[in-house]
C-alpha positions as CSV (number, residue, x, y, z in Angstrom):
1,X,-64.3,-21.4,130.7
2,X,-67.4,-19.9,128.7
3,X,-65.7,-16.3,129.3
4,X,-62.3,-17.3,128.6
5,X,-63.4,-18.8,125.1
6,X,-65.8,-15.7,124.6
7,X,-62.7,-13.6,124.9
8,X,-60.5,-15.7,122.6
9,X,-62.5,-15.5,120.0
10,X,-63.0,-12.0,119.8
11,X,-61.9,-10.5,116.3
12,X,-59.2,-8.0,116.9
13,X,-60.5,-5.4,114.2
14,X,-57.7,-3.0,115.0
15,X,-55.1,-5.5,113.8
16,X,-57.0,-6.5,110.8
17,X,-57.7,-2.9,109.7
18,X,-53.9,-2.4,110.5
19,X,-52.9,-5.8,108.3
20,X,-54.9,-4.6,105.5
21,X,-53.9,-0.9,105.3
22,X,-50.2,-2.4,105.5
23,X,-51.0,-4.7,102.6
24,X,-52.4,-2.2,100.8
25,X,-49.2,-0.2,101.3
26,X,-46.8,-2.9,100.2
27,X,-49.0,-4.4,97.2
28,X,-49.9,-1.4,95.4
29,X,-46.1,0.2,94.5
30,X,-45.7,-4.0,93.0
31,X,-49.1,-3.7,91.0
32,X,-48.5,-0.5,89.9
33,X,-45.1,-1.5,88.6
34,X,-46.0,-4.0,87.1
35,X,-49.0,-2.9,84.8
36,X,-46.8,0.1,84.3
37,X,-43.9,-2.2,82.8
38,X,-46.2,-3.9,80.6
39,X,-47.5,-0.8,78.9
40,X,-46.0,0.8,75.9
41,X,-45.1,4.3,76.2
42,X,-47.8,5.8,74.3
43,X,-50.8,4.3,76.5
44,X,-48.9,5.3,80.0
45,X,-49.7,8.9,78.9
46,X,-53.6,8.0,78.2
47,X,-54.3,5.0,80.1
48,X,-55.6,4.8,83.8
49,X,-52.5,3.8,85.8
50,X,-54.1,1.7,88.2
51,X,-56.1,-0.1,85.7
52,X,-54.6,-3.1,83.7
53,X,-53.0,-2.2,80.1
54,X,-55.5,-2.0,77.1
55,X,-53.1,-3.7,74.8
56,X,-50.2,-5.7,76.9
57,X,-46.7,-5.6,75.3
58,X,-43.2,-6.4,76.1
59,X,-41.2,-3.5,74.5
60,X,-40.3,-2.5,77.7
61,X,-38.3,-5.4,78.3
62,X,-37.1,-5.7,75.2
63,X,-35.9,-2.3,75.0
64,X,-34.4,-2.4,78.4
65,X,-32.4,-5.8,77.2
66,X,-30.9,-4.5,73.9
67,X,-29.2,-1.5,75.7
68,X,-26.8,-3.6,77.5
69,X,-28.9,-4.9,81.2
70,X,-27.0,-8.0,80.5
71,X,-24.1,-6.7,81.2
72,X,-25.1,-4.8,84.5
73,X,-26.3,-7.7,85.6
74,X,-23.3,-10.1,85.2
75,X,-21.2,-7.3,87.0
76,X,-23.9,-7.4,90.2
77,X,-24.1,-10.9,90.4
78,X,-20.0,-11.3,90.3
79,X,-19.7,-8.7,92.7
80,X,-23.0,-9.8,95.2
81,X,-21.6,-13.7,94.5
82,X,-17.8,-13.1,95.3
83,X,-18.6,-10.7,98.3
84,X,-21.0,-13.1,100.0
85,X,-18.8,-16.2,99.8
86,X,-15.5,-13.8,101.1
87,X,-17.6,-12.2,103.9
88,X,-19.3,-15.8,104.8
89,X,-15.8,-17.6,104.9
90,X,-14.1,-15.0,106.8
91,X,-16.8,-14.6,109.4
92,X,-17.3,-18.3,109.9
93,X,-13.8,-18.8,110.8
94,X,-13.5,-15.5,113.3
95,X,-16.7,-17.0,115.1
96,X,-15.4,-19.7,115.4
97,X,-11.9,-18.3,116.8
98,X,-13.5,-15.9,119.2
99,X,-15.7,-18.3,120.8
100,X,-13.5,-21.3,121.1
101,X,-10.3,-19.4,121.9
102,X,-11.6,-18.2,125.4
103,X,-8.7,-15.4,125.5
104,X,-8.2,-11.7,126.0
105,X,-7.6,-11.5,122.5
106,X,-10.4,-13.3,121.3
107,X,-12.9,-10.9,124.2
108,X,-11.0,-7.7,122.7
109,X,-11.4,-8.7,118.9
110,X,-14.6,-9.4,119.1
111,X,-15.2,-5.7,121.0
112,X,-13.1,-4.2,118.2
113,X,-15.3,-6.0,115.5
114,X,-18.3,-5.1,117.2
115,X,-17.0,-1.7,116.9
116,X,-17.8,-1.5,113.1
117,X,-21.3,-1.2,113.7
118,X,-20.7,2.2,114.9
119,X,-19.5,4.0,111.6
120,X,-21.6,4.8,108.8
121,X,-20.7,3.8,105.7
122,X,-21.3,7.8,104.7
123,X,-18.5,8.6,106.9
124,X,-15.7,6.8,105.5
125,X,-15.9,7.5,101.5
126,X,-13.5,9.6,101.5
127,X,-10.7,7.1,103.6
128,X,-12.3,4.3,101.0
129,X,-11.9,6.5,97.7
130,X,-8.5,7.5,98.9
131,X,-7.6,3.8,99.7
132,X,-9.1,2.5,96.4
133,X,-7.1,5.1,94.4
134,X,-3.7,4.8,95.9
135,X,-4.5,0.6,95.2
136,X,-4.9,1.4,91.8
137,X,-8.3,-0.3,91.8
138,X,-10.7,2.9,90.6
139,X,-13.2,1.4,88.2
140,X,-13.1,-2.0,88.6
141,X,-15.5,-4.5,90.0
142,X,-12.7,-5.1,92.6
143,X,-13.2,-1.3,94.3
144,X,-16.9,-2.3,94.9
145,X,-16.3,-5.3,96.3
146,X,-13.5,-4.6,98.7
147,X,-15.7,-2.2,100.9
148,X,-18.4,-4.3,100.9
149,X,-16.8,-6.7,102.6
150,X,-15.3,-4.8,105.4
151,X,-18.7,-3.2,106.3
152,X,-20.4,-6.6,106.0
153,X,-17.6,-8.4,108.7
154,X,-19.2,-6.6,111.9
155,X,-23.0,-7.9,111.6
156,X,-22.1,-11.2,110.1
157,X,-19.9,-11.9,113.0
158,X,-22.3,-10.6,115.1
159,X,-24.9,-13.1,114.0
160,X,-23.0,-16.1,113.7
161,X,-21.0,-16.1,117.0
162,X,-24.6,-16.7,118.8
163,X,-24.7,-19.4,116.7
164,X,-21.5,-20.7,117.3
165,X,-22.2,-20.1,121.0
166,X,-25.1,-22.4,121.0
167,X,-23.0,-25.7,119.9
168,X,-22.6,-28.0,123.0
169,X,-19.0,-27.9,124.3
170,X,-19.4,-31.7,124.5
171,X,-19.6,-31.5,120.5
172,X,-16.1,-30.1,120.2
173,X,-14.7,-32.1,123.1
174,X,-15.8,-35.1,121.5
175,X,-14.2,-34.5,118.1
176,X,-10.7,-33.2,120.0
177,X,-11.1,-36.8,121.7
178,X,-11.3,-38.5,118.2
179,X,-7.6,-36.3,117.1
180,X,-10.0,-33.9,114.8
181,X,-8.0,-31.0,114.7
182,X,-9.7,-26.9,114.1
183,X,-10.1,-27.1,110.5
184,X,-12.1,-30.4,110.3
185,X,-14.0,-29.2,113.7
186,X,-14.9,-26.0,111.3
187,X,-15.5,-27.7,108.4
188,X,-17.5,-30.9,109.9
189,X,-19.1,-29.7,113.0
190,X,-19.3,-25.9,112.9
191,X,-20.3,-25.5,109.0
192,X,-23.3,-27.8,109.2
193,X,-24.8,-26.5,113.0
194,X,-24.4,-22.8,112.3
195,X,-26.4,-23.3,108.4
196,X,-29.1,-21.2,109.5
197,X,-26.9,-18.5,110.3
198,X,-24.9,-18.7,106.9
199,X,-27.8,-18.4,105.1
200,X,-29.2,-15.4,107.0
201,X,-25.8,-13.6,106.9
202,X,-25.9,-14.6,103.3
203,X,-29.0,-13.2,102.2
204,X,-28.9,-10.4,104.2
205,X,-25.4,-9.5,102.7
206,X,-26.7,-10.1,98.9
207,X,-29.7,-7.6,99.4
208,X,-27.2,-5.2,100.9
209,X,-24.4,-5.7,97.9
210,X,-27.2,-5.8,95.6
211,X,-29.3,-2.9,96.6
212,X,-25.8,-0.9,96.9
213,X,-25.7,2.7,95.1
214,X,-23.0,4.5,97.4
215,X,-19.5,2.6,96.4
216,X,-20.7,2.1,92.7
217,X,-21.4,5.8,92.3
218,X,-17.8,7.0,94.1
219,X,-15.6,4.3,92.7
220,X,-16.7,3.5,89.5
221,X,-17.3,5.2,86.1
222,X,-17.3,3.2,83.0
223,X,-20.0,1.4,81.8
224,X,-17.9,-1.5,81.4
225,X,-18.2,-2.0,85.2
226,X,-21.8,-0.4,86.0
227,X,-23.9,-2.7,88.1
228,X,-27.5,-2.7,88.5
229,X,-28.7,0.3,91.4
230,X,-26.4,2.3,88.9
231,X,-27.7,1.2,86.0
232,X,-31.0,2.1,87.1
233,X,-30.1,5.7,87.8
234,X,-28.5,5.4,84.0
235,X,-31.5,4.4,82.5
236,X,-34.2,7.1,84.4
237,X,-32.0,9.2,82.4
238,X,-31.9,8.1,79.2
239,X,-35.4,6.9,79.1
240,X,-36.2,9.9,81.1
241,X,-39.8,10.2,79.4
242,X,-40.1,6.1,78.6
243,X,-41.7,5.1,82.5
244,X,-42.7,2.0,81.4
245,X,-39.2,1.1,80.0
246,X,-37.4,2.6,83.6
247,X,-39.8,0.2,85.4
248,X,-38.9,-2.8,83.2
249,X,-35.8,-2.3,84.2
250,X,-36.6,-1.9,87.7
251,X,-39.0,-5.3,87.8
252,X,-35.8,-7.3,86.0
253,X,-33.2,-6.4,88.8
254,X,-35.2,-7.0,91.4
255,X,-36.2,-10.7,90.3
256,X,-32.7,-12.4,91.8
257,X,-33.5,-10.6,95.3
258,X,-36.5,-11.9,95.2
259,X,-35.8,-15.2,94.1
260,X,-32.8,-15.3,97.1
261,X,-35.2,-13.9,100.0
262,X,-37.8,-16.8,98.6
263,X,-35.1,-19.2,99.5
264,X,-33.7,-17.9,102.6
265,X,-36.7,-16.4,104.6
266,X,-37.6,-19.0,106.8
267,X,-34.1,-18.6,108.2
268,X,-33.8,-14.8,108.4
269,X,-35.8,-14.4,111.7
270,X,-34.4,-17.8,114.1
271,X,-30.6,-15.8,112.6
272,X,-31.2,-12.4,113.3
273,X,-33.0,-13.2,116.6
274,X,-30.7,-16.0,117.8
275,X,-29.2,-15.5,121.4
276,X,-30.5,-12.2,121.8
277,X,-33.1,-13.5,124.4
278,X,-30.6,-15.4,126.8
């Protein structure tokens, strides 16, 4: 017993040299940013960079919200918002078909949905650009959102069939017995047990819309319909000698990622993980 406890107790200094060097690598880029932002662009050029900001200001936000970040915003949340609620509806309702069906169909659908995991995005912008062209949708939030959607259908299915998998045939027997028929099953028994994995699928997909460059780069040009990761690149190049004002920018759009992985990250690990160890 003595030498069982000595060994419990004995500090793993590996790990906790490893934990901190890891900290150090995360927390640093978010410190730096952040003194950086709140620095006017005068003392960035003369001021220590790891040091906090002699004389604090907000110019950088200022300027960064007077030369239209409103407006890239709207367009990412509308986009990240629509595309999330589309790719959670559609994926709900295909779990729920492949697993209760029980037929060839069902096996081979969910093999040819499976199959979109395969194909980088980077492979198909051409076949997307040419689709979105001949659609007559270039330039509009709907040519972003469109794509998204169809690469976000293979993974979300993916993760909420397990799910789905894990309800107790009983459950749906028991609601046939009472003359519930598949859209009140969805709706009342389905919805409600597979939550975790709605919210995982959804924050997962809104961090993928929202982090997106690729499709807002091919398929739009106008500022009218610029989101965010755009926007970005926009600004490094018109404030390509104001840092503190890019990094303003930077701190602003990532605040609603933030805020959504603070309210779904106790469920991203029990979705991503679930029925992969059965």
């Amino acid at each position: 017993m003595m030498s069982g406890r000595a060994i419990k107790e004995t500090p793993n200094v590996l790990g906790a040299l490893g934990g901190l060097f890891w900290l150090v690598v995360t927390v640093v880029p978010i410190y730096y940013l952040l003194l950086t932002s709140l620095r006017s662009q005068q003392d960035y050029y003369v001021e220590n960079p790891l040091l906090p900001p002699s004389s604090p200001t907000l110019d950088a936000y200022r300027l960064v919200l007077e030369n239209d970040f409103l407006r890239y915003l709207s367009n990412s949340v509308i986009v990240t918002v629509v595309t999330v609620a589309v790719v959670l509806a559609v994926s709900l309702m295909a779990s729920y078909y492949l697993v209760r069906s029980g037929t060839p169909l069902a096996r081979g659908s969910l093999r040819v949905v499976l199959l979109g995991l395969a194909i980088p995005v980077q492979a198909t912008i051409i076949p997307v650009y040419y689709l979105i062209i001949r659609l007559g949708l270039y330039d509009s939030l709907l040519a972003l959102m469109l794509p998204a959607i169809a690469f976000a259908i293979p993974i979300s299915v993916l993760i909420i069939v397990n799910f789905v998998r894990d309800i107790p045939a009983e459950l749906f027997e028991s609601m046939r017995a009472d003359g519930a028929g598949d859209w009140r099953i969805l709706w009342s028994l389905v919805t409600p047990l597979s939550r975790p994995a709605l919210i995982t699928v959804g924050v997962y997909e809104a961090l993928q819309v929202w982090n997106g460059f690729l499709f807002p780069l091919i398929l739009t040009q106008s500022s009218s319909v610029r989101v965010l990761p755009l926007s970005l690149w926009t600004y490094q190049g018109q404030f390509a000698v104001n840092v503190p004002a890019v990094l303003a920018a930077v701190t602003l759009s990532a605040l609603p990622v933030l805020a959504a992985f603070i309210v779904g990250r106790r469920y991203l690990v029990s979705g991503l993980t679930a029925g992969f160890g059965k």
